[in-house]
C-alpha positions in Angstrom: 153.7 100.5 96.1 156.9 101.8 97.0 157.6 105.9 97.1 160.0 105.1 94.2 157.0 103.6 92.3 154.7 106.1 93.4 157.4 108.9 91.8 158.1 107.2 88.6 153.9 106.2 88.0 152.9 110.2 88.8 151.2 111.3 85.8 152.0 115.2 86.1 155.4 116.4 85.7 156.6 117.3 89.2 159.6 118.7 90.6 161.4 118.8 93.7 162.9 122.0 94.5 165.6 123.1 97.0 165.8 126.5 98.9 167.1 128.3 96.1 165.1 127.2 93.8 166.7 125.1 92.0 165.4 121.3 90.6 166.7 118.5 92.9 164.6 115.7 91.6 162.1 115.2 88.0 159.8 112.2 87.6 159.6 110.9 84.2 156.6 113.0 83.0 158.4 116.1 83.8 160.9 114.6 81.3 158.9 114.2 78.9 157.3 117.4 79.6 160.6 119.6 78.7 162.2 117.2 76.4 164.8 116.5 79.2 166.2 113.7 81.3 166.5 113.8 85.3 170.5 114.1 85.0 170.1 116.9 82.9 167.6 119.0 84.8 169.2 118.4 88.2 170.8 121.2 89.5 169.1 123.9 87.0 167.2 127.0 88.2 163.6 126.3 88.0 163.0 129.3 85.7 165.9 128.6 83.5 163.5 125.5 82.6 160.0 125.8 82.6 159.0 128.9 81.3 155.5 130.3 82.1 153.6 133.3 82.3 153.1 133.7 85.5 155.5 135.3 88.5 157.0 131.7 89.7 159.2 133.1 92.4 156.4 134.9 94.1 154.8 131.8 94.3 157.3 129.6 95.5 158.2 132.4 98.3 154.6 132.8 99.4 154.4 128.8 99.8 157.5 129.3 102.0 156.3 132.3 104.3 152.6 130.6 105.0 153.0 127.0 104.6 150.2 126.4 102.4 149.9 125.3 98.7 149.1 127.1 96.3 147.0 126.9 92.8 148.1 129.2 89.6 145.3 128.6 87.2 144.9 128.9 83.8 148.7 129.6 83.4 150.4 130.0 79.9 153.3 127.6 79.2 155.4 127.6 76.3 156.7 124.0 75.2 160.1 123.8 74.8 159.7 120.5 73.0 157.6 122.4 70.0 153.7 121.3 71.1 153.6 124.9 71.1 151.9 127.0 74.4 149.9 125.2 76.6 147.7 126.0 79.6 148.4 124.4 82.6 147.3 125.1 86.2 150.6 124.9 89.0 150.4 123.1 92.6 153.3 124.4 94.4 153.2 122.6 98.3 155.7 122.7 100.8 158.2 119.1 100.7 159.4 117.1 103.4 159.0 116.9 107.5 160.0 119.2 110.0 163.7 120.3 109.4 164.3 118.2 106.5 162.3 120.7 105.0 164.8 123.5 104.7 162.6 125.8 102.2 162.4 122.7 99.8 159.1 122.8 97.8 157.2 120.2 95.2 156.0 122.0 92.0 153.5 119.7 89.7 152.3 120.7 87.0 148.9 120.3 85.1 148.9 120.7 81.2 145.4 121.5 80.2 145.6 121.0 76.7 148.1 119.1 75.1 149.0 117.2 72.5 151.3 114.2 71.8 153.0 111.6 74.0 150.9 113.8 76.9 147.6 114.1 75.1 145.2 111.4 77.1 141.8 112.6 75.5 139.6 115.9 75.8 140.8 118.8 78.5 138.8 118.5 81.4 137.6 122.4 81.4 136.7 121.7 78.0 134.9 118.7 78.9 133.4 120.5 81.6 132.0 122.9 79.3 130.1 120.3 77.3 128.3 119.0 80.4 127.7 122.8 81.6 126.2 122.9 78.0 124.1 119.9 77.7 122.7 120.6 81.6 121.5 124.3 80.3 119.6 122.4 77.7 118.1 119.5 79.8 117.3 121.9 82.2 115.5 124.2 79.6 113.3 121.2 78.2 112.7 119.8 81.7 110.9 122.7 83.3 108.2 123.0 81.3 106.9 119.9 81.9 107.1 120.3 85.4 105.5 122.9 85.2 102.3 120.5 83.7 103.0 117.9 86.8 103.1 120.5 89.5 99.7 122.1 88.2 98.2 118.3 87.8 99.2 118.0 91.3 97.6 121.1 92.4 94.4 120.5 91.2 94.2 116.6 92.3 94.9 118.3 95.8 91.7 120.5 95.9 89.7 117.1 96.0 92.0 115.2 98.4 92.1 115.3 102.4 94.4 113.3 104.9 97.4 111.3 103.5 96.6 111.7 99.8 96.9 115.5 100.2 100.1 114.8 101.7 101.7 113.2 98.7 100.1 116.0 96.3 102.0 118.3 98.7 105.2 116.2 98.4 104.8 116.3 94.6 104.2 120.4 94.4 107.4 121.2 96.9 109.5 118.4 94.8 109.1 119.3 91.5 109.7 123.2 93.2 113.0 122.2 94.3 114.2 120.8 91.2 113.0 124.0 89.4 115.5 125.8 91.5 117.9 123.5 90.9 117.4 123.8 87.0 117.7 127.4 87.6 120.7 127.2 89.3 122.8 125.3 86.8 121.2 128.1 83.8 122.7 130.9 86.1 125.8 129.7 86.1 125.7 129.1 82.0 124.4 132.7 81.6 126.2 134.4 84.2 127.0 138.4 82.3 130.1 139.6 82.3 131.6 142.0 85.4 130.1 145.8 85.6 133.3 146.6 87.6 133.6 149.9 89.8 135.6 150.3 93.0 134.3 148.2 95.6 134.3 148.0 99.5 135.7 144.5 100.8 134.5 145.0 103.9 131.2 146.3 103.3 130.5 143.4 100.6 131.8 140.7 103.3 129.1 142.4 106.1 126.3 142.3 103.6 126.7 138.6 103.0 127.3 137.7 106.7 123.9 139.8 107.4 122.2 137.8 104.7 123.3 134.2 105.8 122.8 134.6 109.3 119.4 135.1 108.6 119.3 131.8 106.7 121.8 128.7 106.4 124.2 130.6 108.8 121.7 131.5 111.1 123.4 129.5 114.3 126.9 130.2 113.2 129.3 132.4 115.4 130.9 135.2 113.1 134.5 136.3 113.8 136.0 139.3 111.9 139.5 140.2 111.5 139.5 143.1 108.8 142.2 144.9 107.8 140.9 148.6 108.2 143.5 149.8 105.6 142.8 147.6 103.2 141.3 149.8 99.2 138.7 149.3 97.2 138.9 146.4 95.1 137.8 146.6 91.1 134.4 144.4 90.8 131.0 144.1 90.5 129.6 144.5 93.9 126.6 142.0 92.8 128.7 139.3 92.1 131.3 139.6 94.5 128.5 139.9 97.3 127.4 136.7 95.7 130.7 134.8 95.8 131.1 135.5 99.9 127.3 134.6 100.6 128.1 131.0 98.9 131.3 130.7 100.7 129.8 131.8 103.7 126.4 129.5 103.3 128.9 126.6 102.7 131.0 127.1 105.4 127.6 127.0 107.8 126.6 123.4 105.7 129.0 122.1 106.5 129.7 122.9 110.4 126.2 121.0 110.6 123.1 121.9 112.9 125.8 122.1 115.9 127.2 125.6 114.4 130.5 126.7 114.5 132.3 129.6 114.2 132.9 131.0 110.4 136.3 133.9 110.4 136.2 136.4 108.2 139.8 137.6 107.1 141.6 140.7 105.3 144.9 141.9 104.6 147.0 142.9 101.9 149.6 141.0 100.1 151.9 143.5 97.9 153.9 140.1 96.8 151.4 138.8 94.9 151.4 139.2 91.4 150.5 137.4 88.0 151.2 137.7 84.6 148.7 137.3 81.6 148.9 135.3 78.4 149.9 138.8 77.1 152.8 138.6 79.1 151.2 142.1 81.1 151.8 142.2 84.7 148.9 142.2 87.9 149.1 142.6 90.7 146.3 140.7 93.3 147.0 142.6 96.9 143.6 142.0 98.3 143.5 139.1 100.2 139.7 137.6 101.8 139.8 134.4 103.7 136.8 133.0 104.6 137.6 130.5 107.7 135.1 127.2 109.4 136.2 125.1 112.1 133.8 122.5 110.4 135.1 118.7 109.1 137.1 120.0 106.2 137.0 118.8 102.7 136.8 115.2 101.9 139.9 114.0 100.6 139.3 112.7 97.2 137.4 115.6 96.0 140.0 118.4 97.7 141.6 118.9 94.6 138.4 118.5 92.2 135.8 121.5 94.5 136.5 124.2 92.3 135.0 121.7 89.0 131.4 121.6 88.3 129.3 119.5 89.1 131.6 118.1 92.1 130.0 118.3 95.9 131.1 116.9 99.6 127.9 117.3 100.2 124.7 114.6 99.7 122.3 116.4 98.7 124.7 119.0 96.9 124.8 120.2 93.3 128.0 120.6 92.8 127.8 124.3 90.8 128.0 126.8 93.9 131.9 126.6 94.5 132.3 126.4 90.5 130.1 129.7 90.0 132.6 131.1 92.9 135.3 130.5 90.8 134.1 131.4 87.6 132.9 134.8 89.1 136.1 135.1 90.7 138.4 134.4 87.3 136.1 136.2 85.3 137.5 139.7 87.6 140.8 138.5 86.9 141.3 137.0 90.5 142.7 134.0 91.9 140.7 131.3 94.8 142.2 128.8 96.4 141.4 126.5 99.2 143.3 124.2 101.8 142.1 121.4 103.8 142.2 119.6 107.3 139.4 118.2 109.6 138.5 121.4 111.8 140.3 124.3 109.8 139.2 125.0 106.1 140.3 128.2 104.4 139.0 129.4 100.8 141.5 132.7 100.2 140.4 134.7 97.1 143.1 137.4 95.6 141.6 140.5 93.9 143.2 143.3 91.9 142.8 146.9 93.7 140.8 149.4 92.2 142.4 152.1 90.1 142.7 155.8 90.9 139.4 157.6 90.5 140.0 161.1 88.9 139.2 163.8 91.4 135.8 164.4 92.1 134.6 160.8 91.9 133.5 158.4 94.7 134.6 155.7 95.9 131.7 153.0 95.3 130.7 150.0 97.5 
């Protein structure tokens, strides 16, 4: 199939944007997306078209100064085209080779609930939902009766020697692992809302590190690069501690038995702000990379690692990197990854902490 082909067939309304921002090229869903044609939309501000709730320009200039893409979930978007507001997550990626480029950008957009000429069955968050839904209740009715097969397997092992013992064993430390696995994907259905206080970046990123390298990150080679400047951040230091050990654990999966290194990163980033469905202003300054030199993401699950139940790995569940960033959007924060064999780079975006009226101290 032709590029033409490939434009015209794209499912999500993209955009092509010059240096200034404005709209050199639509595909056809991005027509039907605004109730406009091509000829109509070329040569338009992006803002002067789609109008979100989020700060677009800060998005499109980050993209510029770093080179990376960028995801802006769970964004409000007023139709134009009277389907009334609808959520949509934005890709914004830098366009074209070498100096073709020239500050141009590609903007897609991805309407999570729709309805009309768009409208191509349930939203997938809702969707995901149901499954999270139906797994809590499998995984309630299926551990009691593990619990039966593990104790049968017990006692059939007090009157067994040699091989036979060995399977009993193989049965017990099975149905043990599936347990935790059950208990995993209840955790992530039952997960309580933030207890937020001013929290330490650095101090939650060394407690993690301390705690993986004395398991799955035990022959990794830890690299810091900390901003010593960098304030207090507004979370719960549980869960956030929780987020970078599951980062950190997957970064040391994935570099394999051979180790790597695993770079952990701060700095502050005053230009990043987003705005709420309320249309209210945040700002997300505090910037944590966490950094492997390991095979990066397979491809055609790059975009899909943040879902549950998705996994590069075998053996993997799929819910660690989805409880990442639910934690992460429950404290109003933004995650994000990019992608290539040898360099991958999950960056997470946190709101600083407020002023503490004199007297109080600063928690971590």
């Amino acid at each position: 199939m032709k590029a033409p082909d490939l434009w015209g067939a794209l499912p999500l309304p993209a955009f092509v944007l010059d240096g200034q921002d404005v709209i050199e090229a639509a595909n056809p869903a991005a027509e039907g997306f605004l109730n406009r044609s091509a000829r109509a939309l070329s040569g338009c501000h992006i803002r002067s078209c789609l109008t979100m709730e989020a700060p677009l320009e800060e998005g499109l200039g980050r993209v510029r100064r770093t080179g990376a893409p960028l995801f802006i979930n769970d964004v409000g978007t007023p139709g134009t085209d009277g389907l009334g507001d609808r959520g949509c997550t934005i890709q914004i990626s830098p366009y074209g080779e070498g100096p073709k480029r020239d500050g141009r950008l590609l903007l897609l957009v991805s309407p999570q609930e729709t309805s009309g000429p768009l409208a191509h069955g349930r939203p997938a968050r809702k969707a995901a939902k149901s499954a999270i839904g139906m797994a809590e209740m499998l995984a309630h009715e299926i551990k009691n009766p593990l619990a039966g097969i593990t104790g049968a397997a017990q006692l059939l092992a007090m009157n067994l020697a040699g091989n036979d013992r060995e399977l009993t064993d193989l049965i017990v430390s099975e149905c043990r692992r599936i347990v935790l696995l059950l208990e995993r994907v209840e955790q992530f259905g039952n997960l309580s809302p933030p207890q937020c206080r001013p929290v330490n970046l650095h101090d939650a990123l060394d407690r993690a590190r301390r705690s993986a390298a004395l398991g799955q990150a035990a022959g990794m080679t830890f690299r810091e690069d900390f901003d010593p400047s960098l304030p207090s951040t507004w979370a719960d230091p549980d869960q956030l501690q929780q987020v970078f050990l599951n980062l950190i654990t997957n970064a040391a999966q994935a570099a394999g038995k051979d180790g790597g290194t695993i770079t952990l990163r701060s700095y502050y980033d005053q230009a990043l702000r987003l705005r709420d469905h309320g249309g209210k202003g945040r700002a997300l300054p505090l910037q944590v990379e966490i950094i492997d030199d390991g095979p990066g993401l397979p491809p055609e699950i790059a975009d899909e690692i943040f879902e549950p139940f998705v996994s590069g790995r075998e053996n993997g569940t799929g819910l660690g990197l989805a409880l990442v960033s639910k934690i992460i959007t429950d404290h109003g924060g933004l995650i994000g990854v990019r992608s290539r064999p040898g360099r991958t780079v999950f960056r997470i975006s946190l709101p600083q902490a407020p002023p503490l009226p004199d007297g109080d101290a600063d928690g971590g």
